[in-house]
Structure formats: structure tokens, C-alpha cells
C-alpha positions as CSV (number, residue, x, y, z in Angstrom):
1,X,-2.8,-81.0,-14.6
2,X,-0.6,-79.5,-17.6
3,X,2.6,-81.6,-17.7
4,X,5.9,-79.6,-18.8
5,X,5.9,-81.7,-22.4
6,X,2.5,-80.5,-22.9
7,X,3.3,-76.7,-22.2
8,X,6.9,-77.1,-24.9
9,X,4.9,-79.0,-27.5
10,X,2.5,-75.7,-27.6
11,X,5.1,-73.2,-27.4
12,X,7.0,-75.2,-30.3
13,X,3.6,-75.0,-32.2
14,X,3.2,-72.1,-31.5
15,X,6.7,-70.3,-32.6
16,X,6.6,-72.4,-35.5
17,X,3.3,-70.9,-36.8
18,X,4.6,-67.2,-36.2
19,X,8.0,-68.6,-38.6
20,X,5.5,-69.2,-41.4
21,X,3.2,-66.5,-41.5
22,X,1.7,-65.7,-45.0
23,X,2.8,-62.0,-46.2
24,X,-0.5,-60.0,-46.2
25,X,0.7,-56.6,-47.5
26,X,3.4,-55.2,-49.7
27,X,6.4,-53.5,-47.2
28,X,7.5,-51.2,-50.1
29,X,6.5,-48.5,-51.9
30,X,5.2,-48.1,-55.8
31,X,4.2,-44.7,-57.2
32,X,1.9,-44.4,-60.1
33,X,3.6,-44.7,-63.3
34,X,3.1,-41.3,-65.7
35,X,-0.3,-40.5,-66.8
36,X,-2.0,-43.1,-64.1
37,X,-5.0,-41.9,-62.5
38,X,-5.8,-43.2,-58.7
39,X,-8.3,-45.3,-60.1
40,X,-5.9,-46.9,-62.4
41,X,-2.9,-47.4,-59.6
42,X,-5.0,-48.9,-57.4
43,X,-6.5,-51.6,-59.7
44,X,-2.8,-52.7,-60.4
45,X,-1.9,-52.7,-56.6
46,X,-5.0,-55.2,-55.9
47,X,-4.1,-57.2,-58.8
48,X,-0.5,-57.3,-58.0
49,X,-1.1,-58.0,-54.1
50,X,-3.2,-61.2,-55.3
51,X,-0.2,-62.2,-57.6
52,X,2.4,-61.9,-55.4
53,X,0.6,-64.1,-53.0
54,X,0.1,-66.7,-55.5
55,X,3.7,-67.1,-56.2
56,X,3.7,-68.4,-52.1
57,X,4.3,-72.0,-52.2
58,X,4.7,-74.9,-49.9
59,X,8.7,-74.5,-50.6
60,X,8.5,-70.9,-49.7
61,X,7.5,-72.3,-46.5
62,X,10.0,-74.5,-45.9
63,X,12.9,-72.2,-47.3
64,X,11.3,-69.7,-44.0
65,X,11.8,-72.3,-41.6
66,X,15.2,-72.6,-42.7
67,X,16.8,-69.2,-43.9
68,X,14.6,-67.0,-41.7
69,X,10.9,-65.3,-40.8
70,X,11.6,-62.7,-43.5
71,X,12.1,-64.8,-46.6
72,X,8.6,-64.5,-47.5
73,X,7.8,-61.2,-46.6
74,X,11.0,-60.4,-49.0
75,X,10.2,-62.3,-51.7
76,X,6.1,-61.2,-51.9
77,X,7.8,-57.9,-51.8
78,X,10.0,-58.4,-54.8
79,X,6.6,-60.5,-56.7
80,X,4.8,-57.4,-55.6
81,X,7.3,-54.9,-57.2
82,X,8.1,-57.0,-60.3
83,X,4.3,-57.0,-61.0
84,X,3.9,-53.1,-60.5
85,X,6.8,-52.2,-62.9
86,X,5.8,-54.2,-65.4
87,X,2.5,-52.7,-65.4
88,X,4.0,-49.4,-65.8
89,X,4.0,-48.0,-62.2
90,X,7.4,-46.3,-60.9
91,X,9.5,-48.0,-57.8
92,X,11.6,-45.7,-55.8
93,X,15.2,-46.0,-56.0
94,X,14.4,-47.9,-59.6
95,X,15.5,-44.9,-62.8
96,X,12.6,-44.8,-64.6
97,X,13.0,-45.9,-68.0
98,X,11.3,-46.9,-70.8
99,X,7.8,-48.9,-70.0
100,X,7.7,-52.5,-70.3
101,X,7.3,-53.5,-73.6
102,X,4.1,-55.4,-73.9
103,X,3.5,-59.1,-73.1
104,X,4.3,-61.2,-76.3
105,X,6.2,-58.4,-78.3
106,X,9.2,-59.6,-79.6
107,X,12.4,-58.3,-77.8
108,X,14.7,-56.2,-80.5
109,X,18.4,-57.2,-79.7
110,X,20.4,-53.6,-79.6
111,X,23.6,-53.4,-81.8
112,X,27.0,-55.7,-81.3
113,X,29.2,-53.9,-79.0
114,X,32.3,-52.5,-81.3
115,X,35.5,-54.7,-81.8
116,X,39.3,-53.5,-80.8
117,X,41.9,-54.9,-83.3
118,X,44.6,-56.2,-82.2
């Protein structure tokens, strides 16, 4: 016979499982930067999907349990877009700008903003 501890130990297994569910898809949009081809796009959303489940870690897990189910489905989401716009791709909502500069180049500091006197 199934005792009422045994029947609350498996629904408290079980909501905890649902809590830390592993992101398996983007829930935002990325466009193909300018002069991508399909082909091209869809090599850096395979790539990027992969990344952005690598950056999952045990305290991702834990920071769910605590903050909320949608934590990690948020931050694959932002892993996911960071990778995409550096690889040149356009985000909605994000002006597009100037690509990436690529990985390594030195970073050029832009002029010193102007003094007032006194």
C-alpha cells in the first residue's frame, strides 16, 4: 500500500526536477547579420546553442531553485545572444552597429571627452 510520505517524497522529486530543467532552445530571436547566407546563419545558431549550454553550471542550478524556473532559460538566452552578435548576426531591438571587432584585436580607446574651465 502507498503510504502518504511515499506519495509527497515523489511529488517533491518530482517539482524539483521540473525547477531545474536544462534550457534546450533559444526563446529569442537572431536575424542573419548583412551578407550572411542561410547556410552561414545556421552554422552560428548550432554553434552558439552548444555554447550557451556550456556556460550551464551546477550554480546555475542552484541559483534556479532559489530565484526562480526561468533563471536558466534567461541566462542560455542572453549566452545564446551574446554568442550570435559577436559573430556578426543582428538581434532585434539591438541598433546595429559596427561588427565585432575580431577576437584578439586590440581595442582603440576613442578620444578624451573635452574639459570645461572653470
Amino acid at each position: 500500500m502507498v503510504t502518504a510520505s511515499r506519495v509527497l517524497l515523489l511529488v517533491t522529486v518530482s517539482l524539483l526536477g521540473a525547477c531545474t530543467t536544462v534550457p534546450v532552445a533559444p526563446s529569442v530571436m537572431a536575424l542573419p547579420g548583412p551578407g550572411k547566407s542561410l547556410e552561414q546563419f545556421h552554422a552560428d545558431d548550432t554553434g552558439c546553442r552548444q555554447w550557451a549550454a556550456q556556460q550551464d553550471q551546477a550554480t546555475t542550478a542552484t541559483a534556479a531553485q532559489t530565484y526562480g524556473t526561468g533563471l536558466r532559460q534567461r541566462w542560455y538566452d542572453i549566452a545564446y545572444l551574446q554568442c550570435m552578435y559577436a559573430k556578426g548576426n543582428q538581434i532585434p531591438g539591438v541598433a546595429p552597429g559596427a561588427p565585432p571587432p575580431p577576437s584578439g584585436a586590440p581595442v582603440t580607446p576613442g578620444p578624451p571627452p573635452p574639459t570645461q574651465a572653470p
